[in-house]
C-alpha positions as CSV (number, residue, x, y, z in Angstrom):
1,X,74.8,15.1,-190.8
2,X,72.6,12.6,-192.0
3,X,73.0,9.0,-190.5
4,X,75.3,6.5,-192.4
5,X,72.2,4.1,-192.6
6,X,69.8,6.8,-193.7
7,X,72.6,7.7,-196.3
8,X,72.4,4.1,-197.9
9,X,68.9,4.4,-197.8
10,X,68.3,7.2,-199.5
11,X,71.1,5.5,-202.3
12,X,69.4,2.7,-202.8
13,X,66.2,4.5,-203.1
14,X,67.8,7.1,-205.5
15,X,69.5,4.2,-207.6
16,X,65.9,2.7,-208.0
17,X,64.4,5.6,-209.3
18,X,66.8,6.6,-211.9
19,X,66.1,2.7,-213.0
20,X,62.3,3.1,-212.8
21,X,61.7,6.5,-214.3
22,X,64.9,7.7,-216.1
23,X,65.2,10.9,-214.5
24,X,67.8,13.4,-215.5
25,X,71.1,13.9,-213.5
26,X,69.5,17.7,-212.6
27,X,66.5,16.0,-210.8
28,X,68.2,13.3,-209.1
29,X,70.5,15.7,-207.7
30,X,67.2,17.9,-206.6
31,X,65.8,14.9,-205.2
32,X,69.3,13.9,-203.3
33,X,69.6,17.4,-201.8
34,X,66.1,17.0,-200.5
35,X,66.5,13.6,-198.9
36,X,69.7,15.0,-197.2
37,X,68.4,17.5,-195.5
38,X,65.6,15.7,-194.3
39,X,67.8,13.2,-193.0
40,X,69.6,16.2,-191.3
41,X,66.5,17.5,-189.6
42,X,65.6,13.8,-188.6
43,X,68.7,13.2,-186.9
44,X,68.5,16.4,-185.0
45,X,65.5,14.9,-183.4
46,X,66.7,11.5,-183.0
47,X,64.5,9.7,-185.5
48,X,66.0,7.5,-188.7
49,X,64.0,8.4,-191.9
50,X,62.6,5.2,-191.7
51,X,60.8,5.8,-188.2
52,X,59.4,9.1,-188.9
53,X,55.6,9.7,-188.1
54,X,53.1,11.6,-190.0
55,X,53.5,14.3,-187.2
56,X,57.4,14.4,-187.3
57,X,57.1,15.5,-191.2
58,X,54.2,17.8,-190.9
59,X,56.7,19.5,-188.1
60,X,59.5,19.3,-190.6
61,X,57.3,20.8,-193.4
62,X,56.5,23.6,-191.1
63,X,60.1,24.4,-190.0
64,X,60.9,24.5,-194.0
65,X,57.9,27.1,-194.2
66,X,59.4,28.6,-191.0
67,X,62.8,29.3,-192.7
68,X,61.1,31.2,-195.5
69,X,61.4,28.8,-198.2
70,X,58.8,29.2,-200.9
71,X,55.9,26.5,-201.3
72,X,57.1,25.6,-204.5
73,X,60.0,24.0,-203.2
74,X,58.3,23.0,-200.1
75,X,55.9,21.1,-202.7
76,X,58.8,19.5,-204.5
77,X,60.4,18.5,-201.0
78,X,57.0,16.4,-200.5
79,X,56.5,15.2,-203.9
80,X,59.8,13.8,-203.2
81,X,59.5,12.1,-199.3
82,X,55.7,10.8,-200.7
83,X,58.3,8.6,-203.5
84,X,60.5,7.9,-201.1
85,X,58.2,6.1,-198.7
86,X,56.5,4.9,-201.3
87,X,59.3,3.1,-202.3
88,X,60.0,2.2,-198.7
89,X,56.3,0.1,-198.1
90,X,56.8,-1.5,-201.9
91,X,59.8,-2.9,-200.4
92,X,58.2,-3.9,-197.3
93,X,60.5,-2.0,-195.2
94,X,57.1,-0.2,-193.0
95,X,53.8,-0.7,-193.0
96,X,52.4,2.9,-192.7
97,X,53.1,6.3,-195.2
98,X,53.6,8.9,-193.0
99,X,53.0,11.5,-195.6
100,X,49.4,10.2,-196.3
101,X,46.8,13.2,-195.6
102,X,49.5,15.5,-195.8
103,X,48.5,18.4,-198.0
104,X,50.4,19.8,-200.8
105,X,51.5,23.7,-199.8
106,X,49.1,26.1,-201.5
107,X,51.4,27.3,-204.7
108,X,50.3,30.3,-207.1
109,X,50.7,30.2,-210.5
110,X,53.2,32.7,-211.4
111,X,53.7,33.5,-215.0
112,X,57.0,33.0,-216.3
113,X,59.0,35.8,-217.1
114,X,59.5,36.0,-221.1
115,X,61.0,38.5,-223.8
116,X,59.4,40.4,-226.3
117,X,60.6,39.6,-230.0
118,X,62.2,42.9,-229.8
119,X,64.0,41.8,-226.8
120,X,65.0,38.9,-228.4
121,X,66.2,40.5,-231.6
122,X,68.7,42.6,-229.2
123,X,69.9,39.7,-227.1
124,X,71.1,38.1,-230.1
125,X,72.5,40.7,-231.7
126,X,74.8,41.5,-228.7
127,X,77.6,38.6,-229.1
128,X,80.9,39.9,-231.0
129,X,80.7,37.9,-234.1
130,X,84.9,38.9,-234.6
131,X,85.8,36.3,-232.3
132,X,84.8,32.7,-232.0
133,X,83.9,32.8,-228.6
134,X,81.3,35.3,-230.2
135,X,79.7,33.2,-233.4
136,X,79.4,30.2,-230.7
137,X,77.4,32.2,-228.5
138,X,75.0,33.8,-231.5
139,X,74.8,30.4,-231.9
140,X,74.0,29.2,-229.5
141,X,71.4,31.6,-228.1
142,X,69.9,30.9,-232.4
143,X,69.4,27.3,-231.7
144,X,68.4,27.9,-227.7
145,X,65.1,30.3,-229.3
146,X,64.5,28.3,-232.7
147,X,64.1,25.3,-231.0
148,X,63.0,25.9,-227.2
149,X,65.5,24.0,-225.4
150,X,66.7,23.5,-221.9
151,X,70.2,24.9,-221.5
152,X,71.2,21.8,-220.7
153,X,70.1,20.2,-224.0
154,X,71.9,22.6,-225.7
155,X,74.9,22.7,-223.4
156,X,74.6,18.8,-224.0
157,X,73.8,18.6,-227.8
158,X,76.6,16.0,-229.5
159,X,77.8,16.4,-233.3
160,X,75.7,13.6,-234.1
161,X,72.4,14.8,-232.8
162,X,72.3,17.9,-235.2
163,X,71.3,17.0,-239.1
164,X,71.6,20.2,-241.4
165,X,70.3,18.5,-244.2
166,X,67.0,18.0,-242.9
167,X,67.3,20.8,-240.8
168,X,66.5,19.1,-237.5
169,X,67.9,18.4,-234.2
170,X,67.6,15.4,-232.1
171,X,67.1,16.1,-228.7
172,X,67.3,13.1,-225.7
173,X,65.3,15.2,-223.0
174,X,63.5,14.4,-219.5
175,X,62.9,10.9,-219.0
176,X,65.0,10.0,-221.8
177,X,62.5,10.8,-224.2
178,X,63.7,11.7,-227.9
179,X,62.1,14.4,-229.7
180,X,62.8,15.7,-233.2
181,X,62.9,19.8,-233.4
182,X,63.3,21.6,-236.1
183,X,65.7,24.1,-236.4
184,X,64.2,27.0,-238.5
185,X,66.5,29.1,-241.9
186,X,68.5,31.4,-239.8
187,X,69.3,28.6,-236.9
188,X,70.7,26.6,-240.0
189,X,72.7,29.4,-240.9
190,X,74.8,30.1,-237.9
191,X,75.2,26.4,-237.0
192,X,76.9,26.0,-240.5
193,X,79.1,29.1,-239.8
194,X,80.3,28.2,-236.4
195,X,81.0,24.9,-237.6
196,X,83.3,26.0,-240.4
197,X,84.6,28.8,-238.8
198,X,84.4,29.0,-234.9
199,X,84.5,25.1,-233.4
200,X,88.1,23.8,-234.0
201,X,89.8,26.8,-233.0
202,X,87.7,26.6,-229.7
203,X,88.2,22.9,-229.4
204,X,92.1,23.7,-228.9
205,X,93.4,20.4,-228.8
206,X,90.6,18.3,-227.7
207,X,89.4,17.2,-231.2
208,X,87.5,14.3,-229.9
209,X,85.5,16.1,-228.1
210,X,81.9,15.4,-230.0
211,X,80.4,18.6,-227.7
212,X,78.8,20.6,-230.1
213,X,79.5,23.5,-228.1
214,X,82.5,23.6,-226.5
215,X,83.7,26.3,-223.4
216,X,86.8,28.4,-224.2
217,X,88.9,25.4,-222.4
218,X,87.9,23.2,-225.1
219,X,85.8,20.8,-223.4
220,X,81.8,20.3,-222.7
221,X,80.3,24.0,-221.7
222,X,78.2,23.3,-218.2
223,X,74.8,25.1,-218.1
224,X,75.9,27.5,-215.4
225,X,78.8,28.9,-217.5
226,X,76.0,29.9,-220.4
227,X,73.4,31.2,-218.4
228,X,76.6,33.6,-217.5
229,X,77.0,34.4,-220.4
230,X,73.3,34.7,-221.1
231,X,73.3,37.6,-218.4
232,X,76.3,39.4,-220.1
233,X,74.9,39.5,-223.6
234,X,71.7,40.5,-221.8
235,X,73.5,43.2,-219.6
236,X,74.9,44.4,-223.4
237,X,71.6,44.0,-224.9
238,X,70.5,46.7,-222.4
239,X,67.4,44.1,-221.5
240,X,66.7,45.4,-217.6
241,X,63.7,42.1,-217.4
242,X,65.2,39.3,-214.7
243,X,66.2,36.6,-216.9
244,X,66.4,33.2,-216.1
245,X,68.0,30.0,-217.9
246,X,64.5,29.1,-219.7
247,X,64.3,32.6,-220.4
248,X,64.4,31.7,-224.1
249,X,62.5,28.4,-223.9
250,X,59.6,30.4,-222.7
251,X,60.0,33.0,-225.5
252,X,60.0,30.6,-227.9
253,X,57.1,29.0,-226.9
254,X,54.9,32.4,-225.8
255,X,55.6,33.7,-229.5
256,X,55.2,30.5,-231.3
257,X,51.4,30.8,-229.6
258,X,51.2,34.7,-230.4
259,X,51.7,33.7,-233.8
260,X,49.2,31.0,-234.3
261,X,50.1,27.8,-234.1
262,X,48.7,25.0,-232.2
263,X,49.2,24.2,-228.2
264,X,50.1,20.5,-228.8
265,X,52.0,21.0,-231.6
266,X,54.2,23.5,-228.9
267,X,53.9,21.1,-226.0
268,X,55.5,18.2,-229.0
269,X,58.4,21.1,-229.8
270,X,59.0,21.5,-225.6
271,X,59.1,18.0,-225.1
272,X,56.2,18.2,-222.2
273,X,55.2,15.1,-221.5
274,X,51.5,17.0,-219.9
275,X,49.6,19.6,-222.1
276,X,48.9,20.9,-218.4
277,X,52.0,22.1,-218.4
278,X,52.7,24.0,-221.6
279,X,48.7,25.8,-221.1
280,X,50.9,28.1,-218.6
281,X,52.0,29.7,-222.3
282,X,48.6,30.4,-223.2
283,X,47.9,32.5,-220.0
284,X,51.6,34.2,-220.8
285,X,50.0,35.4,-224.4
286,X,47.0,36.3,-222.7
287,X,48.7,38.7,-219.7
288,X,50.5,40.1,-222.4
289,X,47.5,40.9,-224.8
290,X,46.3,42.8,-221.7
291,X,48.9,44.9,-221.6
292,X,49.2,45.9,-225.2
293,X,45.2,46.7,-225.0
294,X,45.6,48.7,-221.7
295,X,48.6,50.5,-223.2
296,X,47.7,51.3,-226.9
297,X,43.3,51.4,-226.5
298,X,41.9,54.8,-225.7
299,X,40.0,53.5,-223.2
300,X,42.3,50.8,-222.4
């Protein structure tokens, strides 16, 4: 267990950053898990957070490798002590930052796993339109690949933020930065139906709920609940691909690219605050031009 004073520190220190840098609840929560069980590891071996040497945390990075967890989150575990102590020789609480010449794991780049528009076509077809439980989730899998959200700015997304007349949605995302997405015809068109037909019978009771989407209890749908039932229209779908819960983001933005249009204007639609981080789309289109070649080209 982590230390009661290393507890409050890692608070205070959490509490500062959500003031500084307006990080989403998902992150923070990343960031707190992290800082636990570091504190966890530095209590084993008698040392408060605050005492820790550059030694004790290239130790600690190496029992993390040890255990078999991957460098990405090994990098992320860093990215998060380097802010930490950071914060802690701002504040003039030590005088040295033990993670100074401390190298970032080597990470890959893996591609992320994305759908064909085939694939797509098929996943939202699968919902059972009879039942409102069924138009929400058309629905909401429409909106999820028109506009490339998270899941949990869609499981999020309030009455007020949608605007069918202009056809737009306004979308508060990482950092609390606010974006304007559009939502494309057929998006339009399911949003409309599920409001007039699917919403208040789902809402129960719980009519001032301003959830967009609610769950079957009537209240705000959590993001684990519709990557569930991502998985299950998937499974009906017959789409064997591992999915994940930006499995629709990405195809968004990889077909978006396929067809043409510009990488800024895509990394303005995902909300990416670093073209760096959308080019990962361009290398998606390109793997999957290699295929097509290989597969269909007589001497591919």
């Amino acid at each position: 267990m982590t230390t009661a004073s290393d507890q409050a520190l890692i608070d205070r220190f959490l509490d500062a950053l959500w003031l500084e840098k307006g990080l989403s609840d998902n992150t923070l929560k990343a960031y707190r898990s992290d800082l636990e069980k570091f504190g966890d590891w530095a209590q084993r071996h008698a040392n408060p957070i605050i005492a820790i040497s550059r030694e004790d945390l290239l130790r600690y990075l190496s029992h993390r490798m040890g255990k078999g967890l991957k460098a990405r989150s090994t990098a992320r575990c860093l990215s998060c002590l380097r802010a930490l102590y950071r914060y802690l020789l701002r504040e003039k609480m030590l005088s040295d930052d033990p993670t100074l010449r401390v190298e970032n794991p080597k990470l890959g780049r893996p591609l992320p796993e994305t759908l064909t528009e085939q694939d797509v076509e098929r996943l939202l077809a699968a919902p059972d339109t009879n039942t409102p439980m069924g138009v929400r989730d058309r629905t909401m899998l429409e909106v999820l690949y028109a506009c490339g959200l998270r899941v949990s700015e869609l499981t999020n997304l309030q009455l007020s933020e949608i605007n069918l007349r202009q056809g737009v949605i306004r979308i508060v995302g990482k950092g609390s930065k606010e974006r304007l997405v559009p939502m494309g015809e057929e998006s339009i068109i399911w949003v409309t139906r599920y409001l007039a037909e699917a919403r208040l019978e789902l809402l129960k009771k719980n009519l001032a709920q301003n959830c967009v989407f609610p769950s079957n209890r009537g209240v705000t749908m959590t993001r684990q609940t519709f990557w569930y039932r991502i998985k299950a229209h998937a499974q009906t779908a017959g789409i064997q691909k591992k999915l994940s819960p930006h499995t629709l983001r990405h195809a968004f933005a990889t077909h978006l690219l396929n067809h043409g249009a510009d990488l800024r204007v895509v990394q303005l639609l995902l909300g990416h605050s670093d073209l760096s981080t959308t080019q990962i789309y361009t290398h998606v289109a390109q793997h999957r031009m290699k295929e097509l070649h290989q597969m269909h080209h007589p001497r591919g």
